[in-house]
N, C-alpha and C positions, 0 to 999 in steps of 0.2 A: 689672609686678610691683613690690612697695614694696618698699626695701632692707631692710625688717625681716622679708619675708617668704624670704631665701634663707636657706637653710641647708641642710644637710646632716647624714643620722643615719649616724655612723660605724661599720662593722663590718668592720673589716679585720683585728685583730687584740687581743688584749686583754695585760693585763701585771698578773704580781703581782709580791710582795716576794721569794717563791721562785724566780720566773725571774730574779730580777737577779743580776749578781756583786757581792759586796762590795767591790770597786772600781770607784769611780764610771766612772774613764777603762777600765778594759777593758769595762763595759759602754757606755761609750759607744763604744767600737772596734767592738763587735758591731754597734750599732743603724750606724755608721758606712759598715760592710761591706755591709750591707743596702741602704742606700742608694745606695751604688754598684751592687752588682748589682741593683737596679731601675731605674737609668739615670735617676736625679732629675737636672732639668738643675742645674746647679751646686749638689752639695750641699755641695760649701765654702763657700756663700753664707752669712752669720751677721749680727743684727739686732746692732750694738755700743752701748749706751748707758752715756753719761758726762754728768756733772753740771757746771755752771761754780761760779765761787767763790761764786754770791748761792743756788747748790742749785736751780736750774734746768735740769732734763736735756735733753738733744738727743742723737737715735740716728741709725744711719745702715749700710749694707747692706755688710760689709768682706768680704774673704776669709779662710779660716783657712790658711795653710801647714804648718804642721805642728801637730799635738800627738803630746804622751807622757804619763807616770805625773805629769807636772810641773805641765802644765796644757796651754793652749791658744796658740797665735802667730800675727800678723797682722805686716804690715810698712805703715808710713803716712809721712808728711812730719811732723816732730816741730811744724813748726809750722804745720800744721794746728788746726781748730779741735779736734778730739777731742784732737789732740796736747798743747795748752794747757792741758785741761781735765784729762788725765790729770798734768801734771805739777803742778796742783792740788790734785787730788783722785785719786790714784792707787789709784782701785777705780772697777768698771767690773761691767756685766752683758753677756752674751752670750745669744742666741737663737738656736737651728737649728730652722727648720720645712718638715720635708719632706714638703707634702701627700698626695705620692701615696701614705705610706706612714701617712698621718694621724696623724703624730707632732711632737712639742716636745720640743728637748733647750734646758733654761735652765743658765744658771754664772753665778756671783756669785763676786767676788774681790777680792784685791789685782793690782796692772798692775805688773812690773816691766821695765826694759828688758832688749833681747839685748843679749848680747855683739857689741862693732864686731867681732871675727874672724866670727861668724853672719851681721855685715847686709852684710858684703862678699862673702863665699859666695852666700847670696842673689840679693844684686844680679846677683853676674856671671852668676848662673842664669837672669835673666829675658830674655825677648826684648830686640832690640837698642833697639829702640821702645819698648818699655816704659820701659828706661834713658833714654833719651832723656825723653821726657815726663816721666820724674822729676823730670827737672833743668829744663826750661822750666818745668815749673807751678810757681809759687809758691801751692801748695792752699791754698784757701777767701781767698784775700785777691780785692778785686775789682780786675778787668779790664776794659777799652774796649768790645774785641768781640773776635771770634773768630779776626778775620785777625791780629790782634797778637797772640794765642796761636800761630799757626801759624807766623807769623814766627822769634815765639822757639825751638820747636821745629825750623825749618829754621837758627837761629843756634847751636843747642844740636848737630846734626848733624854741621855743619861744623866745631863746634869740637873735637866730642869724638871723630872717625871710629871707627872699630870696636870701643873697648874704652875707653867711658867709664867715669871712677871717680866711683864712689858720692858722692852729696852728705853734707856732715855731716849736716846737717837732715834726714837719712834712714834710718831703719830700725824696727827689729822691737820688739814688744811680748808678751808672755808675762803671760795672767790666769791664779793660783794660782787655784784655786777651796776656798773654802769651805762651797758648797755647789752643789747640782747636783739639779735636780731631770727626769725623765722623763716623760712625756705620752703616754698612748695613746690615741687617740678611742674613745669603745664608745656603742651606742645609747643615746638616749632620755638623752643629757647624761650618763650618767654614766661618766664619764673615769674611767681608770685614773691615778692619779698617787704617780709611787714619790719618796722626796725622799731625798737624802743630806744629813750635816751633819757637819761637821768640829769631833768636840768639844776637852773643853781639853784631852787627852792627845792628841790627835791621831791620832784614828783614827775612822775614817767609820760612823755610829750611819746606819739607813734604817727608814723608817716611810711607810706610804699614808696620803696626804691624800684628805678628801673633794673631790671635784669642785665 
């Protein structure tokens, strides 16, 4: 079969402007809830794309840890390549797509950082392994091989026993969103799509886009 012959005619569900709430983030808590009770395997999974200083973008698959009324939070290595790119260009897109429920939730925003009291709560939250490989990887810089990874990570063990502290180079990210739009697959192409926007007064205007 030719790759241009898959697809799929969605009817799982459909979305108007009337089911949504006028806040973007408590509908998105809905569709959120949803997704967990249908057991999508990580639906904190999120598509993160940032732009370098020449406006060439590169995206990349993060997790979300929390959101609220504020926006959305992910935690990375500042100096990271998204890290670099964010403190260039501190605005960023987000994508959640959770097929089995044949939906898209998109956010456009500004990046700002967490609070260091947030990324040391955090930290101390993750597994002990997790902490660890925080502190061996030096993210996206290049490496020999695998075993001088592993290495580092058993020198990172040893040094830090059971309650390593947080690297600077390390913590939380927080996209304000100014806009936000929602995605329901419906037959025969034509998608439901509801869009918020964050006008000059500050308060979320929604309207469907055609597909």
């Amino acid at each position: 079969m030719s790759i241009a012959d898959l697809r799929t005619d969605y009817s799982h569900a459909n979305l108007s402007r009337s089911d949504t709430d006028p806040d973007p983030m408590a509908q998105f808590g809905k569709w959120w809830e949803e997704a967990v009770q249908a057991k999508i395997p990580e639906p904190n999974a999120m598509s993160l794309a940032t732009v370098n200083a020449e406006g060439k973008p590169s995206s990349r698959i993060v997790l979300v840890k929390k959101f609220d009324a504020g926006g959305i939070t992910w935690f990375t290595n500042y100096a990271s390549r998204k890290g670099e790119e964010l403190a260039l260009n501190p605005h960023a897109a987000l994508l959640f797509h959770w097929v089995e429920l044949e939906r898209q939730v998109r956010f456009e925003g500004k990046v700002v950082l967490v609070s260091e009291a947030d990324n040391d709560v955090y930290f101390a939250s993750r597994p002990l392994r997790s902490q660890l490989g925080a502190i061996a990887s030096d993210q996206s810089q290049p490496i020999a091989n695998r075993a001088l990874l592993e290495t580092r990570f058993l020198e990172a063990e040893k040094k830090c026993g059971e309650h390593p502290q947080r690297p600077k180079n390390w913590g939380g990210y927080k996209l304000i969103p100014d806009t936000v739009e929602f995605w329901q697959g419906r037959r025969s192409r034509l998608h439901d799509r509801i869009v918020y926007r964050l006008d000059e007064y500050g308060v979320w205007q929604r309207e469907r886009l055609q597909p």
